[in-house]
ROVO-107756 format. One record per atom (N, C-alpha, C): residue in three letters; chain; atom name; x, y, z. Coordinates in steps of 0.001 Angstrom, whole numbers, plus 500000, padded with zeros to 6 digits. Example, Ala and Ser with C-alpha at 12.3 -4.5 7.8 and 13.67 -1.06 7.14 Angstrom:
BEGIN
<rec><bado>ALA</bado><kolse>A</kolse><domar>N</domar><u>513190</u><v>494310</v><w>507800</w></rec>
<rec><bado>ALA</bado><kolse>A</kolse><domar>CA</domar><u>512300</u><v>495500</v><w>507800</w></rec>
<rec><bado>ALA</bado><kolse>A</kolse><domar>C</domar><u>513200</u><v>496700</v><w>507800</w></rec>
<rec><bado>SER</bado><kolse>A</kolse><domar>N</domar><u>512850</u><v>497750</v><w>507080</w></rec>
<rec><bado>SER</bado><kolse>A</kolse><domar>CA</domar><u>513670</u><v>498940</v><w>507140</w></rec>
<rec><bado>SER</bado><kolse>A</kolse><domar>C</domar><u>512900</u><v>500030</v><w>507870</w></rec>
END
This chain:
BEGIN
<rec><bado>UNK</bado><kolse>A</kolse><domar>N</domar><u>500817</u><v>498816</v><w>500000</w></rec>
<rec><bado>UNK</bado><kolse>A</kolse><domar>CA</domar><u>500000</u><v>500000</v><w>500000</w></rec>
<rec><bado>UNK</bado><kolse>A</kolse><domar>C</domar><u>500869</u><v>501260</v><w>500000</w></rec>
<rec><bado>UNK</bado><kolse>A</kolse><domar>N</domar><u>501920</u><v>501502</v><w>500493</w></rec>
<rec><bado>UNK</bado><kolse>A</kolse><domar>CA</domar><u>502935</u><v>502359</v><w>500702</w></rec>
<rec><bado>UNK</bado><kolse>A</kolse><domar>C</domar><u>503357</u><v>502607</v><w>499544</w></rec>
<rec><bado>UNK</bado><kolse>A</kolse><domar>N</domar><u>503810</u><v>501819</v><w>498511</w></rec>
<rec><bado>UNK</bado><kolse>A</kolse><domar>CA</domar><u>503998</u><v>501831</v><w>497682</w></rec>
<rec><bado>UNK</bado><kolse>A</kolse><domar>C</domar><u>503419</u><v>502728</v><w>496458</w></rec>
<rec><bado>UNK</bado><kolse>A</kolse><domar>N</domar><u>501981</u><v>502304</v><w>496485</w></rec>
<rec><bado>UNK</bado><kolse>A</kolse><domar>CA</domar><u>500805</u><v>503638</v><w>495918</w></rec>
<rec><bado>UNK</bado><kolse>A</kolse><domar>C</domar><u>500607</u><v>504001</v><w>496216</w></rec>
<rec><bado>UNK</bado><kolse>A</kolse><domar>N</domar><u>500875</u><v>504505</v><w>497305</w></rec>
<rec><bado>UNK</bado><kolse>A</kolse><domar>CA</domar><u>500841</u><v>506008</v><w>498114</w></rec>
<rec><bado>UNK</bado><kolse>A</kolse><domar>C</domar><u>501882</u><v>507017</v><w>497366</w></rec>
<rec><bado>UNK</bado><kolse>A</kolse><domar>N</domar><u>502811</u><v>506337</v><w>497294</w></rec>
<rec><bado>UNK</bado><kolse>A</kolse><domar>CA</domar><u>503641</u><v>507181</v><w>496950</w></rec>
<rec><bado>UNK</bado><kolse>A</kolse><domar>C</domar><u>503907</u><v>507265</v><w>495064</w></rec>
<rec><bado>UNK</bado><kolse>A</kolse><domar>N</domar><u>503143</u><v>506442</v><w>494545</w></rec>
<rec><bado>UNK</bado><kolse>A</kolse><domar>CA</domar><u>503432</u><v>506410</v><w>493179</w></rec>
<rec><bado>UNK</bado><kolse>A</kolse><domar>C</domar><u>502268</u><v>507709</v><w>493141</w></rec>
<rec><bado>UNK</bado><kolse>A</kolse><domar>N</domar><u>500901</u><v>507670</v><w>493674</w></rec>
<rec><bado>UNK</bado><kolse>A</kolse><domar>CA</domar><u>500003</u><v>508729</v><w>492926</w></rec>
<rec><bado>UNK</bado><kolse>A</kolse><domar>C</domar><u>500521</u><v>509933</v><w>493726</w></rec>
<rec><bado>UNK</bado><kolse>A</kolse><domar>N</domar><u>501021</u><v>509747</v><w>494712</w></rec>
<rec><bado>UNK</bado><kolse>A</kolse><domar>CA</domar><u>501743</u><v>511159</v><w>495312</w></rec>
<rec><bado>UNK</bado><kolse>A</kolse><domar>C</domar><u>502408</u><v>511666</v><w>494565</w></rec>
<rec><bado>UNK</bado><kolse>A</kolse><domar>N</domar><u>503057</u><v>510831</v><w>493349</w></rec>
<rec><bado>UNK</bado><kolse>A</kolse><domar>CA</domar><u>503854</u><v>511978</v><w>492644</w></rec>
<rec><bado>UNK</bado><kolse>A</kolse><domar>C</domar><u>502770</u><v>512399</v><w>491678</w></rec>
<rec><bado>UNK</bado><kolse>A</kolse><domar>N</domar><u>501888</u><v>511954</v><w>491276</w></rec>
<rec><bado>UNK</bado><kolse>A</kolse><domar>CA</domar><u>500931</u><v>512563</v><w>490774</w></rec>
<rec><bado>UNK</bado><kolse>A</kolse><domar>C</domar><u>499855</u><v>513972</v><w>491181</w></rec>
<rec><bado>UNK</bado><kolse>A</kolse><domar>N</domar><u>500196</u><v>513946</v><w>492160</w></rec>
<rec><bado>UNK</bado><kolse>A</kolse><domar>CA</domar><u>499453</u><v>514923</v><w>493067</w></rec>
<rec><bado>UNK</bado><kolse>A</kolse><domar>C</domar><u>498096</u><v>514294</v><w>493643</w></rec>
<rec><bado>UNK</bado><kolse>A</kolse><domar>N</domar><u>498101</u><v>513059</v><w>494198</w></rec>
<rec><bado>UNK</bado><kolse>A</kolse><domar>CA</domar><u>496844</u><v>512480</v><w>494582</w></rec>
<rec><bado>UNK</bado><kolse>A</kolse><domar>C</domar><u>497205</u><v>511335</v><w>495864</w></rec>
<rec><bado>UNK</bado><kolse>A</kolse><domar>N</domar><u>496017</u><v>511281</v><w>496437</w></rec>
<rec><bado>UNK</bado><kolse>A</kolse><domar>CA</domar><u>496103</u><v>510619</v><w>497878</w></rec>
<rec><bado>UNK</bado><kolse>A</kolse><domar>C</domar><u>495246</u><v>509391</v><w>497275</w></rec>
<rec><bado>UNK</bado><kolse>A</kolse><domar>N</domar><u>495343</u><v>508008</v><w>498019</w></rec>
<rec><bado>UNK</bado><kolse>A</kolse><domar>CA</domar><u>494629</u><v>506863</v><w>497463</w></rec>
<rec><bado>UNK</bado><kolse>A</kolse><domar>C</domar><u>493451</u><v>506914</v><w>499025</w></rec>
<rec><bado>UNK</bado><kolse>A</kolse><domar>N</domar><u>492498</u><v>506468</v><w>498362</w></rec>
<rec><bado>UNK</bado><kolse>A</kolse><domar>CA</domar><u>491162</u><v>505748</v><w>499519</w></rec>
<rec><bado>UNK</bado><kolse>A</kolse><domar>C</domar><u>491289</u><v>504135</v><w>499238</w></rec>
<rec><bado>UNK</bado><kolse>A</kolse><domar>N</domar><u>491609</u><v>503453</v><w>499885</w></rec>
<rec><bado>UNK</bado><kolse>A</kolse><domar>CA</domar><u>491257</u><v>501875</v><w>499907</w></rec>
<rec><bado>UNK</bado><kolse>A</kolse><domar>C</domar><u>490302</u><v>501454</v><w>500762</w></rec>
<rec><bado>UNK</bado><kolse>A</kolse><domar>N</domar><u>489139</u><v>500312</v><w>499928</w></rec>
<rec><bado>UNK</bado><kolse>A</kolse><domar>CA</domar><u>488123</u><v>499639</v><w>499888</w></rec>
<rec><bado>UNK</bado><kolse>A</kolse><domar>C</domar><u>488399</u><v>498450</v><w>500262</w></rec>
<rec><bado>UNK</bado><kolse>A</kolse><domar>N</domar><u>487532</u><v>498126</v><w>501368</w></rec>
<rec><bado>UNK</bado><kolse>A</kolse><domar>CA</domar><u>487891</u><v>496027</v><w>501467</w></rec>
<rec><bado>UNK</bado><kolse>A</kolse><domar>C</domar><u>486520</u><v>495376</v><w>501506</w></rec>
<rec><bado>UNK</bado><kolse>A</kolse><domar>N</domar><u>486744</u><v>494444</v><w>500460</w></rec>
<rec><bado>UNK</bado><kolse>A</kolse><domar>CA</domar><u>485237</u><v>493976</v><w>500596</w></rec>
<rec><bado>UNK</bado><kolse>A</kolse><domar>C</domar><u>485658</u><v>492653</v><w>500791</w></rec>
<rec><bado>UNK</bado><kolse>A</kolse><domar>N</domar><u>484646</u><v>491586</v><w>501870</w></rec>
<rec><bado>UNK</bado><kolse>A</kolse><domar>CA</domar><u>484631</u><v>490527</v><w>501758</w></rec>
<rec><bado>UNK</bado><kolse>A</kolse><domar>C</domar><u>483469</u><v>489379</v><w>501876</w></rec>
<rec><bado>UNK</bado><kolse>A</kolse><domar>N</domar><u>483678</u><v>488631</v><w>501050</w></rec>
<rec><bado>UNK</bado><kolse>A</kolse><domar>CA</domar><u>482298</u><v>487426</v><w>500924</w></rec>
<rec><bado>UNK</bado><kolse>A</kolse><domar>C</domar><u>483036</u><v>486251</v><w>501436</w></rec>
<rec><bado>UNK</bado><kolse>A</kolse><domar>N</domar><u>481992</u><v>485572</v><w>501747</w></rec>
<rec><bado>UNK</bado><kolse>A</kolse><domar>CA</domar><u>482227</u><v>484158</v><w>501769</w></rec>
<rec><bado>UNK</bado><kolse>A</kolse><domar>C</domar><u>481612</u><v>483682</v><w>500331</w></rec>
<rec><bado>UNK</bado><kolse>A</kolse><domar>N</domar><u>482280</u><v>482673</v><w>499844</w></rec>
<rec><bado>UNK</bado><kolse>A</kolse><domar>CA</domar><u>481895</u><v>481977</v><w>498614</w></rec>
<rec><bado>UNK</bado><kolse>A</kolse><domar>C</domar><u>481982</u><v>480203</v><w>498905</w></rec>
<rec><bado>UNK</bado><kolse>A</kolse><domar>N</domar><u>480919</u><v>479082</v><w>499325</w></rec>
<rec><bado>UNK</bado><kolse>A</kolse><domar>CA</domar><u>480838</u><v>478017</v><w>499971</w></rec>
<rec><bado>UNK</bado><kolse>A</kolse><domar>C</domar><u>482067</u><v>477605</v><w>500551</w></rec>
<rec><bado>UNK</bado><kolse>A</kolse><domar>N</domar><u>481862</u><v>478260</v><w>501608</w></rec>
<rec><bado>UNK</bado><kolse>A</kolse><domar>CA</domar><u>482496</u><v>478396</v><w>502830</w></rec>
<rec><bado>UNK</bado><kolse>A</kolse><domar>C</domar><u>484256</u><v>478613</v><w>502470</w></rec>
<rec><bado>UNK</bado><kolse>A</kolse><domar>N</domar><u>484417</u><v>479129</v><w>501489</w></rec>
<rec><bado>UNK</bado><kolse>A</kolse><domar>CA</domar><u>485781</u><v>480062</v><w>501496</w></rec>
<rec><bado>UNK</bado><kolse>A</kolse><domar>C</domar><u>485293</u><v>481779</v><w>501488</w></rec>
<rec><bado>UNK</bado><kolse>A</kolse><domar>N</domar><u>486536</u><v>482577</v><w>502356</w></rec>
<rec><bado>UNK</bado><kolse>A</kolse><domar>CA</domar><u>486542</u><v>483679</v><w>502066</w></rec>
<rec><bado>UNK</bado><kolse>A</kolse><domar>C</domar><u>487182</u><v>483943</v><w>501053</w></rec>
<rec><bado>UNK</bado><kolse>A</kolse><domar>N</domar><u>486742</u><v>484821</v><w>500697</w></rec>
<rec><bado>UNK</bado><kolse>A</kolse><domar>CA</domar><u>487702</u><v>486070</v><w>499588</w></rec>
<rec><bado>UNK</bado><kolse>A</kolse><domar>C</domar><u>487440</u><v>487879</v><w>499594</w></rec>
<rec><bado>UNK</bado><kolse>A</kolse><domar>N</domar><u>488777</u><v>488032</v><w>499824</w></rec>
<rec><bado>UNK</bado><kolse>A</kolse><domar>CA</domar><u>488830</u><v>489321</v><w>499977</w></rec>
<rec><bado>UNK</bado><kolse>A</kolse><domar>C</domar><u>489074</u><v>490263</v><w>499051</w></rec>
<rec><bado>UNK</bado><kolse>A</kolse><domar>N</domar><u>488586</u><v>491686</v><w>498721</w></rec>
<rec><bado>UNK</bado><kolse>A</kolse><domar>CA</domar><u>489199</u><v>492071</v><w>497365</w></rec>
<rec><bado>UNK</bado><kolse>A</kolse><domar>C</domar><u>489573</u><v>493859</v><w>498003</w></rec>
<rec><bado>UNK</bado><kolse>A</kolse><domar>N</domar><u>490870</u><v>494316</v><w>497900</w></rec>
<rec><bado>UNK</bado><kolse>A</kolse><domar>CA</domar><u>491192</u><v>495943</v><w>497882</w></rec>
<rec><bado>UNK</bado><kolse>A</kolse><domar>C</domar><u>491016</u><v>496399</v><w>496901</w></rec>
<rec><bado>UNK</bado><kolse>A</kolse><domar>N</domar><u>490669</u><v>497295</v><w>497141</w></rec>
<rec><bado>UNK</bado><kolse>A</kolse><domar>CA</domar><u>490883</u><v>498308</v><w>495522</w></rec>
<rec><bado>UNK</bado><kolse>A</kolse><domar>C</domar><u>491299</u><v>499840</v><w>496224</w></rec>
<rec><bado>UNK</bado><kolse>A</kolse><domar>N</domar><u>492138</u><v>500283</v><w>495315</w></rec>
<rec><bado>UNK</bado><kolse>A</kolse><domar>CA</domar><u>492517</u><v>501755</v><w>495430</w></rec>
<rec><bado>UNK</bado><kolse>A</kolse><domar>C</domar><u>492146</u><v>502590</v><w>494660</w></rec>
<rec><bado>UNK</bado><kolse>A</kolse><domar>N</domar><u>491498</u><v>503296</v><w>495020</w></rec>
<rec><bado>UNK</bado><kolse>A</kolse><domar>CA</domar><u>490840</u><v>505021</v><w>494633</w></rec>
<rec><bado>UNK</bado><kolse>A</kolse><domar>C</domar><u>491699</u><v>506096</v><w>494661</w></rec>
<rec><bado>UNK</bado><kolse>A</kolse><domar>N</domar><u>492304</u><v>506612</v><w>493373</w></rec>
<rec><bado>UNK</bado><kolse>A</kolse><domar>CA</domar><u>493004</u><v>508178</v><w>494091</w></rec>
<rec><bado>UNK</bado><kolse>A</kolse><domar>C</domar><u>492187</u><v>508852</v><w>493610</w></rec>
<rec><bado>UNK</bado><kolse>A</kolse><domar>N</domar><u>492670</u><v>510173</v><w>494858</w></rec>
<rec><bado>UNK</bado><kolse>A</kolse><domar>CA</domar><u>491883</u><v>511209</v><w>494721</w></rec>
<rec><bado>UNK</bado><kolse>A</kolse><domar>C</domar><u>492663</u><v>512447</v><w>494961</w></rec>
<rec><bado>UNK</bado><kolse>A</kolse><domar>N</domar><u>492499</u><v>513283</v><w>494090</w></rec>
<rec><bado>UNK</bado><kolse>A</kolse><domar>CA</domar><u>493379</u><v>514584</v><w>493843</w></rec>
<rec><bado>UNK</bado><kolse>A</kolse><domar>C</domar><u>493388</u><v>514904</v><w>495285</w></rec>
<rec><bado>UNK</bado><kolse>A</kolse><domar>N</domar><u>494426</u><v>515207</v><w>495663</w></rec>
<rec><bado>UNK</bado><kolse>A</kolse><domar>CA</domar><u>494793</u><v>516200</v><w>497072</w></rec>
<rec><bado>UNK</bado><kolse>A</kolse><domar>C</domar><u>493800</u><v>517008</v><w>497657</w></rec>
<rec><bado>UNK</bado><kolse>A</kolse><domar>N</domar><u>493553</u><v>517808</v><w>496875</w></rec>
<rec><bado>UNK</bado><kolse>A</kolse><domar>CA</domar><u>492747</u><v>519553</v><w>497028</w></rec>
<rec><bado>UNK</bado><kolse>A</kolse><domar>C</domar><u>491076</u><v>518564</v><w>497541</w></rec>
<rec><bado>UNK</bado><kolse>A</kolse><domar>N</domar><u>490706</u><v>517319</v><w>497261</w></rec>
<rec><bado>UNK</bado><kolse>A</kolse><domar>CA</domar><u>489347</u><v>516897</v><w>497559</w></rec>
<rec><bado>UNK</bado><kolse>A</kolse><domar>C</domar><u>489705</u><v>515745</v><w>498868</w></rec>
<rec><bado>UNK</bado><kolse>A</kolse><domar>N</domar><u>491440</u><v>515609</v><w>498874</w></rec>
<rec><bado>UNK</bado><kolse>A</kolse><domar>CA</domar><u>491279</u><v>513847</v><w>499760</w></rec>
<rec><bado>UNK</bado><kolse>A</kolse><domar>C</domar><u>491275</u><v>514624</v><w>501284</w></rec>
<rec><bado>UNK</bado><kolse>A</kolse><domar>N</domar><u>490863</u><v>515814</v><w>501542</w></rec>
<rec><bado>UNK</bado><kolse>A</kolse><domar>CA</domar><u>490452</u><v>516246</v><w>503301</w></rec>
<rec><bado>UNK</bado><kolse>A</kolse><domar>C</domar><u>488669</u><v>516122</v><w>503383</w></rec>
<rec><bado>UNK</bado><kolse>A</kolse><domar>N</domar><u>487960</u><v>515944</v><w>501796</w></rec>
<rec><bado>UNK</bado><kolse>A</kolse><domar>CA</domar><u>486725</u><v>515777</v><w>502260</w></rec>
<rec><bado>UNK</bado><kolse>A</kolse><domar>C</domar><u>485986</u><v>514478</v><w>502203</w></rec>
<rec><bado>UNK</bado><kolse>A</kolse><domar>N</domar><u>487157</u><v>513456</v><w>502043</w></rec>
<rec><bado>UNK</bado><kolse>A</kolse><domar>CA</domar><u>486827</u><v>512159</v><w>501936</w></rec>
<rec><bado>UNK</bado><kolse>A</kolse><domar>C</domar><u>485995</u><v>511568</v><w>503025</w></rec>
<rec><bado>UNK</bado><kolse>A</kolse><domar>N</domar><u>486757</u><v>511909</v><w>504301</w></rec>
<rec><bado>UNK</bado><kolse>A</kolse><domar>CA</domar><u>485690</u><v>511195</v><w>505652</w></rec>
<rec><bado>UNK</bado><kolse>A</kolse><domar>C</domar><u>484384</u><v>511717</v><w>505771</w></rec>
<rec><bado>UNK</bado><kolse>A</kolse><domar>N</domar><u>484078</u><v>513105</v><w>505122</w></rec>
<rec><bado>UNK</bado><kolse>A</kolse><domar>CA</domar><u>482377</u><v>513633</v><w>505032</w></rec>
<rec><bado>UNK</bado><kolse>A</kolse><domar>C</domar><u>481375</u><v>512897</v><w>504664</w></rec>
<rec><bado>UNK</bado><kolse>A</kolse><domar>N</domar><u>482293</u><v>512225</v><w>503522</w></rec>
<rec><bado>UNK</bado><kolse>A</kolse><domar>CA</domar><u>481085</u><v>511417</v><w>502490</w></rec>
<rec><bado>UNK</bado><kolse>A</kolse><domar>C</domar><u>480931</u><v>509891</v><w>503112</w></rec>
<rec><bado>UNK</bado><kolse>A</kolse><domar>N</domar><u>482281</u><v>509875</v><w>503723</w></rec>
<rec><bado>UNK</bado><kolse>A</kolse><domar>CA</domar><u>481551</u><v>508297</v><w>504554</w></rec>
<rec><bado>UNK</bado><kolse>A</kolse><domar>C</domar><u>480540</u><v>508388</v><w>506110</w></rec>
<rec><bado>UNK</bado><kolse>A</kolse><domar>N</domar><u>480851</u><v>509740</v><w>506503</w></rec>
<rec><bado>UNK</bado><kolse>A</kolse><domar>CA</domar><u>479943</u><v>509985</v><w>507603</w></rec>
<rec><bado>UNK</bado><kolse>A</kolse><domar>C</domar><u>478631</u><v>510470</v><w>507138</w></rec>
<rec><bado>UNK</bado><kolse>A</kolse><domar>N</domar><u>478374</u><v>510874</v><w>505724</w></rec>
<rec><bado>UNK</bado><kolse>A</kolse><domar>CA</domar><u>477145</u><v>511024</v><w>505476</w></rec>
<rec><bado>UNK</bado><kolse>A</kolse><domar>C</domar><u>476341</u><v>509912</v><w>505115</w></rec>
<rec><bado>UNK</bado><kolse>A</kolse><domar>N</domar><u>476644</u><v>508934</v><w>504139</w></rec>
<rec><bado>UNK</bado><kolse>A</kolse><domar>CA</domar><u>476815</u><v>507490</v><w>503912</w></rec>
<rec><bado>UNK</bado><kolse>A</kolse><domar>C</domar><u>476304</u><v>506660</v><w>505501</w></rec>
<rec><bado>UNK</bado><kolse>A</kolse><domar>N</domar><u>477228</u><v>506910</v><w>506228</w></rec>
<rec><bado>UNK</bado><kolse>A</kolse><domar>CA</domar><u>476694</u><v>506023</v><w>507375</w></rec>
<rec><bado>UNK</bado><kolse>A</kolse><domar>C</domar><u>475631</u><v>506541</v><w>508190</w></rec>
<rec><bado>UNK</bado><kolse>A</kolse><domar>N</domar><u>474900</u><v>507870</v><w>508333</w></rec>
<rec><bado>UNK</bado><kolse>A</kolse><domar>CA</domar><u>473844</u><v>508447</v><w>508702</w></rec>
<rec><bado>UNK</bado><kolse>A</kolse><domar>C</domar><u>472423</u><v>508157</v><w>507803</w></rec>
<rec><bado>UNK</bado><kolse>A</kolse><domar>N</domar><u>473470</u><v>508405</v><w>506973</w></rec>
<rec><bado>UNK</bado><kolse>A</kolse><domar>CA</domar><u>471598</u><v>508323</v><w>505884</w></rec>
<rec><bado>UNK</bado><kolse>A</kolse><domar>C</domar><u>471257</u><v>506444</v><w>505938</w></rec>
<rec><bado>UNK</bado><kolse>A</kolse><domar>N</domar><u>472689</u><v>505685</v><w>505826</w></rec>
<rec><bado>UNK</bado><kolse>A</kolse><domar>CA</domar><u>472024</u><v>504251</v><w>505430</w></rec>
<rec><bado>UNK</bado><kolse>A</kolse><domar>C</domar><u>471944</u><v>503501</v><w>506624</w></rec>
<rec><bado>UNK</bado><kolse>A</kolse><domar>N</domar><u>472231</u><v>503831</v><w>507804</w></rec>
<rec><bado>UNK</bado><kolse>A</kolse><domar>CA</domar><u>472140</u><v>503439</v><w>509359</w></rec>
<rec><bado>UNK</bado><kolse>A</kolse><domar>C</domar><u>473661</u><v>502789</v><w>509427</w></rec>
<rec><bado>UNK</bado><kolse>A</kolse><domar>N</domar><u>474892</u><v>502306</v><w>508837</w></rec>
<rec><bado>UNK</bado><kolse>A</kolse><domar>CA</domar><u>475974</u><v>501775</v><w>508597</w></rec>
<rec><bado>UNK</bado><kolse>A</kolse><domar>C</domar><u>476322</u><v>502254</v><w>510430</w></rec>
<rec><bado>UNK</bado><kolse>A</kolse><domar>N</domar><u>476836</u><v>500823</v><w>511009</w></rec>
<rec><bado>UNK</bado><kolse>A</kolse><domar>CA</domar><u>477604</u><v>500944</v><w>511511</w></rec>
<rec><bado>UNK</bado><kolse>A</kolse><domar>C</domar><u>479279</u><v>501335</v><w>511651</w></rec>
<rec><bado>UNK</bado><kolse>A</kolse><domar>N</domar><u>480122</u><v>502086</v><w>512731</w></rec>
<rec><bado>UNK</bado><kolse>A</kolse><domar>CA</domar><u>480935</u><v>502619</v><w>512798</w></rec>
<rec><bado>UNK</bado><kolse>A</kolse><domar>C</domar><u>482075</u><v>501771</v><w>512195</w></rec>
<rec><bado>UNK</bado><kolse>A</kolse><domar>N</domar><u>482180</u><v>500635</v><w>512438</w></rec>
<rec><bado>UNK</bado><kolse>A</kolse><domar>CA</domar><u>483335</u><v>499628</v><w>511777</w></rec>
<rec><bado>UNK</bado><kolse>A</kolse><domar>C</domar><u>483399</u><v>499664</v><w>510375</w></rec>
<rec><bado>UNK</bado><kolse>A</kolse><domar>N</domar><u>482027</u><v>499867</v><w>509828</w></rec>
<rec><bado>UNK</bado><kolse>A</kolse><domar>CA</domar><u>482100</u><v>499699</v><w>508423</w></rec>
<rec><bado>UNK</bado><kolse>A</kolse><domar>C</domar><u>482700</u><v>500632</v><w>507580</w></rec>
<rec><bado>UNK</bado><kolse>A</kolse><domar>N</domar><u>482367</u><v>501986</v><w>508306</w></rec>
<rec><bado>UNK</bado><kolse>A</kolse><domar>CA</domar><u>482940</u><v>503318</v><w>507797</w></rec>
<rec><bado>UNK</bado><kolse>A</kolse><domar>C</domar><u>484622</u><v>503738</v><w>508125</w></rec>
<rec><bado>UNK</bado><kolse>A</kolse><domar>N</domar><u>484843</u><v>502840</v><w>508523</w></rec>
<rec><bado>UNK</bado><kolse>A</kolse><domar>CA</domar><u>486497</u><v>503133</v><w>509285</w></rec>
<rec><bado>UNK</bado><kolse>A</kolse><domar>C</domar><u>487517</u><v>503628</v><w>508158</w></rec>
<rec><bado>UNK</bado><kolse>A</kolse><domar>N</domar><u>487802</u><v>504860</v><w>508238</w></rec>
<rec><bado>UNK</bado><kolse>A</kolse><domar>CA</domar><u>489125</u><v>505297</v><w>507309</w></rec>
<rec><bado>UNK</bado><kolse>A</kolse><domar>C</domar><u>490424</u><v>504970</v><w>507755</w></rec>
<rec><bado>UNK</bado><kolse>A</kolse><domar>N</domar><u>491254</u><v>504152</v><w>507017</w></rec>
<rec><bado>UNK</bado><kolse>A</kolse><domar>CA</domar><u>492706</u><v>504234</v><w>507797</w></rec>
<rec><bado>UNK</bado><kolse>A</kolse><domar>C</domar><u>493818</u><v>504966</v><w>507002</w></rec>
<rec><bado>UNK</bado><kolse>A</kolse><domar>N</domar><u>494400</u><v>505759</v><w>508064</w></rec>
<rec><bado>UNK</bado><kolse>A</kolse><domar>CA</domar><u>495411</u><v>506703</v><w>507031</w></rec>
<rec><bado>UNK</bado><kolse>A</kolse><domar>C</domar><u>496868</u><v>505904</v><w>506716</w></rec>
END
């Protein structure tokens, strides 16, 4: 992850990473994905997940940003 942090940093952009996971008969699988997002917008990133978790009732774990 460090890694693309610092590749879109030279781009001028911060990454958001996503984790989703299912069970598929009775194996997990997990999938990341990375989102960049221009600098000048990645301080209003946690708004949209605290609005997200108000409007759809989402518990606090689900919304967790890690920097």
């Amino acid at each position: 992850m460090k890694t693309l942090m610092q590749m879109f940093a030279e781009d001028d952009k911060g990454v958001v990473f996503f984790e989703s996971c299912i069970s598929l008969k009775h194996q997990k699988h997990t999938c990341i994905e990375a989102v960049p997002v221009p600098f000048d917008l990645f301080d209003e990133i946690p708004a949209y997940f605290q609005v997200r978790s108000i409007t759809e009732g989402l518990d606090r774990k689900s919304t967790r940003l890690n920097s």
